[in-house]
C-alpha positions in Angstrom: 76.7 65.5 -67.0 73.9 63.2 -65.0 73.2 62.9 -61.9 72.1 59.7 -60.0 70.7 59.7 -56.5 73.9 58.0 -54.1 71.0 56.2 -52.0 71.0 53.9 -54.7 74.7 53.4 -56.2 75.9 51.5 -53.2 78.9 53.5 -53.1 78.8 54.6 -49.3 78.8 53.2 -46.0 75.7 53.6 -44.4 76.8 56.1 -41.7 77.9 58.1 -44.2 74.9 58.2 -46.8 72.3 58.6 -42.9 75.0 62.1 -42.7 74.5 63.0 -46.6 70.7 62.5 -45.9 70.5 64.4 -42.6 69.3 61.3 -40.8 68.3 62.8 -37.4 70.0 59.7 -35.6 73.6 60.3 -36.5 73.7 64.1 -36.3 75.2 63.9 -33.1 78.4 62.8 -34.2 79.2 65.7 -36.8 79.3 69.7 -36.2 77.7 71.4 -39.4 76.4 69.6 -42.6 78.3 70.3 -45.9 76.5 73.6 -46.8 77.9 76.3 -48.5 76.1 78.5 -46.0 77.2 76.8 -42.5 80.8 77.9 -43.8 80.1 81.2 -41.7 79.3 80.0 -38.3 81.8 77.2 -38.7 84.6 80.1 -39.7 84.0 82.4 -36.7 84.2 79.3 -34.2 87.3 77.7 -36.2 88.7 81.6 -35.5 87.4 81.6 -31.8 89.6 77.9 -31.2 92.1 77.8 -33.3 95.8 78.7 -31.9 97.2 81.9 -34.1 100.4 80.9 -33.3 100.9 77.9 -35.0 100.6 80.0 -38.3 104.3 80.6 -37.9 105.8 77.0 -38.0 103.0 76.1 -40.5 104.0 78.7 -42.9 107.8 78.0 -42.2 107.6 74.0 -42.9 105.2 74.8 -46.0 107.8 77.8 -47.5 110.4 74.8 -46.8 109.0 72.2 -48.7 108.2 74.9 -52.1 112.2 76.0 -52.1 112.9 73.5 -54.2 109.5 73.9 -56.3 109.3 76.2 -59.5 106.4 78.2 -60.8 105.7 77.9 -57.1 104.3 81.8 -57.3 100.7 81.3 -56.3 102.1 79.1 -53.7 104.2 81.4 -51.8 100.8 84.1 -51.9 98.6 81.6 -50.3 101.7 80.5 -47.7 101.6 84.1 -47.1 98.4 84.6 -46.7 98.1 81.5 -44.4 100.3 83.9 -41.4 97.0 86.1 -41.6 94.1 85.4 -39.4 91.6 86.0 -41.8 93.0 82.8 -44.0 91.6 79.2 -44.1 91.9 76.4 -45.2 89.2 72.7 -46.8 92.0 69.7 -46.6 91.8 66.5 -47.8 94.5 63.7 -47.4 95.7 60.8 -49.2 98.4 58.2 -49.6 101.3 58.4 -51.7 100.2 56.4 -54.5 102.1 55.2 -57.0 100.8 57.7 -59.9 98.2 59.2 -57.7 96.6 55.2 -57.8 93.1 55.0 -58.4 90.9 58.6 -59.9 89.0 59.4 -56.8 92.4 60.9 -55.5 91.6 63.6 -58.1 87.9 64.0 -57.2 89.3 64.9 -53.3 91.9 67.3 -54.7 89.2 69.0 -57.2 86.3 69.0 -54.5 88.8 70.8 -52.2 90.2 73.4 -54.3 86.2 73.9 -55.8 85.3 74.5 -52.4 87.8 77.5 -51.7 86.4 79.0 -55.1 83.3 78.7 -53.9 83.9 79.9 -50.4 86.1 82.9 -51.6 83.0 84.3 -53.8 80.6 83.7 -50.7 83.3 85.2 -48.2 85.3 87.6 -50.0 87.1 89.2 -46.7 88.7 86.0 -46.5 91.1 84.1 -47.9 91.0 80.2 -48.6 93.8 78.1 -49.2 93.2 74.2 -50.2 95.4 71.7 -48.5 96.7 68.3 -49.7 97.9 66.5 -46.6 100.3 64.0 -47.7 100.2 60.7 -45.9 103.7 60.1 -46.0 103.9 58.5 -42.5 102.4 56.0 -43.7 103.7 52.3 -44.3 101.2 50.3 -46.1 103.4 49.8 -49.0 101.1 47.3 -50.7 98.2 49.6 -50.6 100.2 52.3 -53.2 102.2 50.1 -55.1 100.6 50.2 -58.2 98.2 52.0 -60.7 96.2 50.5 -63.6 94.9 51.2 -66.8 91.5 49.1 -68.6 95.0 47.3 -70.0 97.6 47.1 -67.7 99.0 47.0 -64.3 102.0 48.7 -63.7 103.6 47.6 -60.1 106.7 48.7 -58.0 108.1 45.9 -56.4 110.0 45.9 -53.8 110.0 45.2 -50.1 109.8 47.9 -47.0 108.8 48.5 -43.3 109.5 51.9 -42.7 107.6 55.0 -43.6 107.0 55.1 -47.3 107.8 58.9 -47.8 111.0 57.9 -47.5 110.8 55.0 -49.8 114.1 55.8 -52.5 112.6 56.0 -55.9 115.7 54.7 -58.2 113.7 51.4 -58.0 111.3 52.6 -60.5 113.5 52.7 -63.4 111.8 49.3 -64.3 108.6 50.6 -63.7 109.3 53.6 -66.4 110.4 51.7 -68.9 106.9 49.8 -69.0 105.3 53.0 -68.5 107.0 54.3 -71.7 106.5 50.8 -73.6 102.6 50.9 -72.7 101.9 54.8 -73.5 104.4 54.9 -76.5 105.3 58.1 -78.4 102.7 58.1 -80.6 101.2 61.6 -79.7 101.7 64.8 -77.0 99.6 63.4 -74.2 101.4 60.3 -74.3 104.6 62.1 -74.2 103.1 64.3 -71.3 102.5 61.3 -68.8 106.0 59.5 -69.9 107.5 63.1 -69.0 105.2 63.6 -65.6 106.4 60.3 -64.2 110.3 60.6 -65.0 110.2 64.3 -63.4 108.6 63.2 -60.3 110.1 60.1 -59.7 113.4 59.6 -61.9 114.0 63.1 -60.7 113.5 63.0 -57.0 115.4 60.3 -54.3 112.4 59.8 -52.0 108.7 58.5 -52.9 107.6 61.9 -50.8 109.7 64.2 -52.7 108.1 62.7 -56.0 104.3 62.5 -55.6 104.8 66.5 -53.8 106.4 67.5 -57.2 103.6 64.8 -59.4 101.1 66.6 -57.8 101.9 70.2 -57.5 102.7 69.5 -61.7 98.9 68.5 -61.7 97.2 71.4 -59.4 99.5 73.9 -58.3 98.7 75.8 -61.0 95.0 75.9 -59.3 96.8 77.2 -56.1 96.9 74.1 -54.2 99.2 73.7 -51.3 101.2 70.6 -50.2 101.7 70.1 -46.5 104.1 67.1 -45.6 103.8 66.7 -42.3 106.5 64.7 -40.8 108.3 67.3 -39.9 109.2 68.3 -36.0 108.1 71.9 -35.9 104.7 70.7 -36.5 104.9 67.7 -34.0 105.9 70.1 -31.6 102.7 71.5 -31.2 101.2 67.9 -30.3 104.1 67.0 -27.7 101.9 67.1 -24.8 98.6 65.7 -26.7 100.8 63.0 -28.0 102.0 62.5 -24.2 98.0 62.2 -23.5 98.0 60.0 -25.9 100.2 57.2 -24.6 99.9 58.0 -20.7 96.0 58.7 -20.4 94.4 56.8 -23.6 92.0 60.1 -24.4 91.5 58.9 -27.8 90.5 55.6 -26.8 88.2 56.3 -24.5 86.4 59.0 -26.3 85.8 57.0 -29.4 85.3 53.3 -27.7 82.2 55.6 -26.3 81.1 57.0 -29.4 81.3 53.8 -31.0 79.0 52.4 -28.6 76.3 54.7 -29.6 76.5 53.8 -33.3 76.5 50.1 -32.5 73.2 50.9 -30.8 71.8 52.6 -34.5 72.7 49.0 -36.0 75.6 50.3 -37.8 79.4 48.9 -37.6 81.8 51.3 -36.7 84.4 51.6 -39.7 87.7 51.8 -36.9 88.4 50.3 -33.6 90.3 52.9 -31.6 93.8 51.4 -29.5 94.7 52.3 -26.2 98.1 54.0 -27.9 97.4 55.8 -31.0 100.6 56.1 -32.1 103.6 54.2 -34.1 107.3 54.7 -33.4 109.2 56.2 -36.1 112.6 55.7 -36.7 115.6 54.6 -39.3 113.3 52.3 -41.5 110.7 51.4 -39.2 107.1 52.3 -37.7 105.4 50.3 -35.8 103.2 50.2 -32.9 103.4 51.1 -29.4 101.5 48.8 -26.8 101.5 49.1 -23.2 102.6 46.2 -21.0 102.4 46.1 -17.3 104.7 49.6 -16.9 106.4 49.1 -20.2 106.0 51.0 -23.5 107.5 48.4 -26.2 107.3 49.1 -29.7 106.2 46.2 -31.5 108.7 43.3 -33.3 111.7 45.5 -31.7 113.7 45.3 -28.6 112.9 49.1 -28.3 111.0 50.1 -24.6 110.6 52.8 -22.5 109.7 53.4 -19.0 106.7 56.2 -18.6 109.8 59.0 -17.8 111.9 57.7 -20.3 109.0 57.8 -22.9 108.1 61.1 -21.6 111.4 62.3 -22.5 111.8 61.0 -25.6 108.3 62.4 -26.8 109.6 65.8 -25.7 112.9 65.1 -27.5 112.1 63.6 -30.4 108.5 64.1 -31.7 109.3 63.4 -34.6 109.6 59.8 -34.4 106.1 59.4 -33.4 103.7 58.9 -35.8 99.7 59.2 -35.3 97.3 56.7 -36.4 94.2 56.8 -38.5 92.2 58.3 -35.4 95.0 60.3 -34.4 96.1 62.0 -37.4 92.6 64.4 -38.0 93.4 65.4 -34.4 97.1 66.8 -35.5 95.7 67.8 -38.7 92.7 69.9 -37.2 95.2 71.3 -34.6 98.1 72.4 -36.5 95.7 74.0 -39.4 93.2 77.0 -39.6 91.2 74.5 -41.3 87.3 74.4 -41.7 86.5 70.8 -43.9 88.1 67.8 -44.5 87.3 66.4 -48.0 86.9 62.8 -47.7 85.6 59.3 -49.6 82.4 57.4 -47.8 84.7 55.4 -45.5 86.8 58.2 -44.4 84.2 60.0 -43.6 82.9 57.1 -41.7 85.6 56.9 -39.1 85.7 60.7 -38.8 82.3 60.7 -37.5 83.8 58.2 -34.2 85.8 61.7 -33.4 83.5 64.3 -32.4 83.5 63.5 -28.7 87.4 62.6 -28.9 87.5 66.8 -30.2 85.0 68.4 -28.0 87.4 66.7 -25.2 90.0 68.4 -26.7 88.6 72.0 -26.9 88.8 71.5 -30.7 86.8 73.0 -33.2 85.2 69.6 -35.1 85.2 70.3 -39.4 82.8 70.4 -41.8 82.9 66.8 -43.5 82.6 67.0 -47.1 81.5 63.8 -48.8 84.3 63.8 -51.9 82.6 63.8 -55.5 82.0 60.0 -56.8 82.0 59.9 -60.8 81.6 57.7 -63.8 83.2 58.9 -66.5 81.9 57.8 -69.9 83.4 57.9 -73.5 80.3 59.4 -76.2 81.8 55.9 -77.9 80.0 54.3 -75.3 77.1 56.5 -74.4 76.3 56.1 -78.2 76.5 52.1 -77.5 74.2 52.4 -74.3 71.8 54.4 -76.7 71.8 52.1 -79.3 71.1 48.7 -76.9 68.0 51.1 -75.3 70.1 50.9 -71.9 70.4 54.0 -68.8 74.2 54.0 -67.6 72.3 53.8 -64.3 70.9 50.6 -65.1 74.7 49.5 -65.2 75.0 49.5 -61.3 73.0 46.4 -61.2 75.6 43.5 -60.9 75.8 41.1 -64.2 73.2 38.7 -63.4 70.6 41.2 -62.4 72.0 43.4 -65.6 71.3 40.2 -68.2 68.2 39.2 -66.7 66.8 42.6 -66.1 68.2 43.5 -70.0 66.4 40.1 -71.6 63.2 40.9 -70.1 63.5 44.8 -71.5 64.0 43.3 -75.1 62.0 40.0 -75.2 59.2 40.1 -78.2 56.6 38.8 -75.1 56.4 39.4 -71.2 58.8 37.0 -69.5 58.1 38.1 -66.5 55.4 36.7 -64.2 55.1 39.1 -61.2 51.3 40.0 -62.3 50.6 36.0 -62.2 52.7 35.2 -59.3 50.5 38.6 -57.6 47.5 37.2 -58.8 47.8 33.6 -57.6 48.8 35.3 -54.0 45.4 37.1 -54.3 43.8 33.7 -54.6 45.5 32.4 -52.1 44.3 34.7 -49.7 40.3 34.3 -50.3 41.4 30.2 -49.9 42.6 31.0 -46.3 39.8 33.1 -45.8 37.3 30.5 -47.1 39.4 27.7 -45.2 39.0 30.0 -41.5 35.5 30.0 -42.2 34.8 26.6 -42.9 37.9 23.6 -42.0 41.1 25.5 -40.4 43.0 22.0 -41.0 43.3 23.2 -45.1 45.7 25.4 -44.4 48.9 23.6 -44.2 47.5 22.1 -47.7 46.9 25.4 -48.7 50.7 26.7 -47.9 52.6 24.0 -49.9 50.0 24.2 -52.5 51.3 27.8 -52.8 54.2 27.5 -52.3 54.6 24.5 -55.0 53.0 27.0 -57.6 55.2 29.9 -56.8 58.2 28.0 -57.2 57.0 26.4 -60.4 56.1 29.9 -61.9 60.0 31.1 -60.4 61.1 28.0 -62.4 59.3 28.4 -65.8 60.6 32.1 -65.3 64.5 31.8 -64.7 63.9 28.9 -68.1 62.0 31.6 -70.2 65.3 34.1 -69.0 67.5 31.7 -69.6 66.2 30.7 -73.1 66.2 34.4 -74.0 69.6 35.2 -72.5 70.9 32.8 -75.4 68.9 33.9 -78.3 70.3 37.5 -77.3 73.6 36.6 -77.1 75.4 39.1 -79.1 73.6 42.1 -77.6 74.3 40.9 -73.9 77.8 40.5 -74.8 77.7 43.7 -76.0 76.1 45.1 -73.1 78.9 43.1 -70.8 81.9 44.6 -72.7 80.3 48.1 -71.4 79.7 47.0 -67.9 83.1 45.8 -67.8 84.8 48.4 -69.4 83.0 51.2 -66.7 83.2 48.8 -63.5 85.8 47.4 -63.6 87.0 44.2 -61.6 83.0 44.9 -60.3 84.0 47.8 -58.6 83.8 51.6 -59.0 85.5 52.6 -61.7 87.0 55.6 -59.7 88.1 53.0 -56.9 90.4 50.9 -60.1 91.4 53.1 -63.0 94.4 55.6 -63.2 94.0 59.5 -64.8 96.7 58.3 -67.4 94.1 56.3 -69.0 91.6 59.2 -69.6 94.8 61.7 -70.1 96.1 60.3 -73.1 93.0 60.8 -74.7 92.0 64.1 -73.8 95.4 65.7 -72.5 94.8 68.6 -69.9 91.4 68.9 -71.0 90.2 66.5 -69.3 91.1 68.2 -65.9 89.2 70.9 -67.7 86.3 68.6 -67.4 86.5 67.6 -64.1 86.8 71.1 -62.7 83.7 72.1 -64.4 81.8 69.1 -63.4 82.6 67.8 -59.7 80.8 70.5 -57.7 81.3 70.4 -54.0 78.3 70.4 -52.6 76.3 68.2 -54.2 75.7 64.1 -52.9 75.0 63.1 -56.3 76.6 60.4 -57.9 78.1 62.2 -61.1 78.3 60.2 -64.7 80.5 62.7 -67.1 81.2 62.0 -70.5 83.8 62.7 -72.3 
């Protein structure tokens, strides 16, 4: 494993890499940095705020959604555990991709359950759980719809405007079939991920129901827990904040405020807060409430409510209201004895707009943790990178920067001119001072002259580039095949490719590798072989 600094991969938002890089100007917005050793004050304050009796319904929604789970042994320890007050818990949250989607979603998970190791050896009189907080509220259907190989795309299609947890799954059969037609029968691990997706998704009538039993297949053997939390003994506990919510705008205001101060460090805030946090859920449907005049309507329905009536129907029903991306890490931070949220660079972004919302709130604010970001590499093509005299950092660079900054590397004589374009500016600079001294009116002719010669030796130098781009052909398309195998769509690899792709090749050892690589703690931008 390598390491490359992240202040140069162009991976994260800037608010996020100024919180990895303790940038004095942003600490304001976050509670502790990411160190294994703030864990300690951030546990005694999480135990000072945090509501003991919500342990209760917490463990009795989680021991609910296991019933139907086998080998569900370490499971029912940690939910145990979890009704103690010495128990904790680092969550991180995701979608319910089709196939887990793209590889970060791994990295989160791993970096999660890695950090409760870690914290468990530092703390041993405690206990530390790792949470996966399934997004099944959520209704962005186009968003998890797919996965993809280097090869293929395998898409669900069909249409849907409710919550997709309770998306019915018998809709896939198509999407199995290519599944099997793509991976074939040819050895165990392609038998494994044919088998992984029937179980969860042949097996199980709703999309949440499948990706809780995908998942737990894939971790619950490292003691991960599942939390779905659409359920109304855990919305219970928000009634009145959800109330807040729609009657007083407290989430609004806190973050349009905190917003304000990041627009003033130059940087764009990644989420605009709404007055009304919140969708209405129900029957097939979520979708927005707005306020207008003294009516609550619920967008592209004829649903409405009075404020009593929507009062009532919070207090009656909390389950059909669903929190928003600036809502959710409220209920989540509420409802669990939880110390860190693992989370990718623009997650964490709009997690820093919350601090004020939570101190409002009496709530105790967690420890972000910047997920792992990888590259993982074949030794097929680390041997290629070797052989063409390249650094897989230097693959970052987009194409055109790659094959220019690769010709130059490997041309027989210097192609590039920065030494003569530095030493005509040195010139240059004793003409002004010569023209000062004797006729200021050179200077204009002085500038173009300049500026004529720079450009002429930028000329001659993209035609000396371009001359040697073609009579090294064959080893910059070799060098593109590389660049496009490990980024791409010119992306992240980890934002495009599936875990079935590396699986069939390396079977459970490649979570092996993962586990032993991704370290929590560490900023770095990871590049793994395998």
């Amino acid at each position: 494993m390598k390491e490359i600094d992240s202040n140069i991969t162009g991976h994260l938002p800037k608010i996020t890499l100024d919180y990895i890089n303790n940038v004095s100007s942003v600490s304001e917005f976050y509670n502790r940095e990411n160190k294994l050793e703030n864990y300690y004050d951030q546990l005694i304050e999480k135990r000072k705020n945090y509501n003991n009796n919500f342990r209760r319904p917490l463990c009795e929604v989680l021991k609910s959604n296991y019933e139907k789970i086998s080998q569900n042994s370490l499971q029912i320890t940690a939910i145990n555990n979890l009704a103690k007050d010495n128990t904790f818990t680092v969550t991180t949250g995701h979608q319910l991709n089709l196939f887990t989607g793209p590889l970060y979603f791994f990295y989160k998970i791993i970096d999660a359950i890695n950090s409760c190791n870690e914290l468990k050896n530092k703390y041993p009189e405690n206990n530390f759980v790792p949470i996966y907080w399934m997004a099944s509220e959520d209704h962005d259907f186009k968003e998890i719809s797919f996965f993809k190989t280097n090869d293929n795309l395998f898409k669900w299609d069909i249409s849907t405007n409710g919550a997709v947890g309770d998306l019915e799954t018998n809709s896939l059969n198509k999407t199995y079939k290519e599944v099997i037609e793509f991976f074939g029968m040819h050895n165990t691990n392609s038998k494994k991920i044919i088998e992984l997706f029937k179980n969860s998704y042949l097996n199980n009538n709703k999309l949440s129901d499948a990706t809780f039993r995908l998942v737990h297949s894939l971790f619950g053997k490292h003691g991960l827990l599942i939390l779905n939390p659409d359920d109304v003994k855990l919305k219970k506990i928000i009634c009145e904040d959800i109330i807040n919510d729609v009657i007083k705008n407290e989430c609004y205001k806190c973050v349009t405020e905190s917003n304000k101060k990041i627009k003033k460090l130059n940087i764009n805030s990644q989420v605009n807060p709404r007055l009304i946090n919140l969708f209405y859920l129900n029957n097939n449907l979520r979708s927005r409430i707005e306020k207008e005049n003294s009516i609550y309507k619920v967008l592209n329905t004829n649903i409405s409510f009075s404020e009593a009536q929507i009062k009532k129907e919070i207090n009656n029903y909390p389950e059909r209201f669903s929190p928003n991306v600036l809502l959710r890490p409220f209920f989540q931070e509420k409802i669990l004895p939880n110390l860190a949220y693992v989370g990718g660079g623009s997650e964490i972004a709009y997690w820093l707009q919350l601090k004020d919302f939570f101190i409002k709130k009496g709530l105790t604010f967690p420890i972000l943790a910047v997920r792992n970001s990888a590259l993982l590499v074949s030794k097929k093509n680390l041997k290629k990178c070797k052989k063409l005299d390249i650094k897989i950092s230097d693959l970052l660079k987009s194409k055109n920067l790659l094959n220019s900054f690769y010709v130059k590397k490997i041309s027989e004589f210097n192609i590039d001119l920065t030494e003569i374009k530095q030493t005509i500016n040195d010139n240059f600079i004793k003409l002004y001072e010569l023209s000062h001294k004797t006729n200021k009116s050179f200077i204009g002719a002085l500038k173009a002259q300049e500026t004529k010669q720079i450009n002429g030796l930028k000329n001659l130098e993209k035609k000396l580039i371009k001359a040697q781009k073609i009579q090294n052909k064959d080893q910059l398309d070799r060098l593109n095949i590389i660049k496009e195998e490990l980024f791409p769509n010119k992306s992240f690899q980890e934002r495009e490719i599936n875990f079935s792709e590396f699986y069939r090749n390396h079977g459970d050892k490649f979570l092996n590798i993962l586990f032993d690589n991704l370290k929590p703690f560490s900023s770095k931008f990871l590049i793994i072989s395998l």
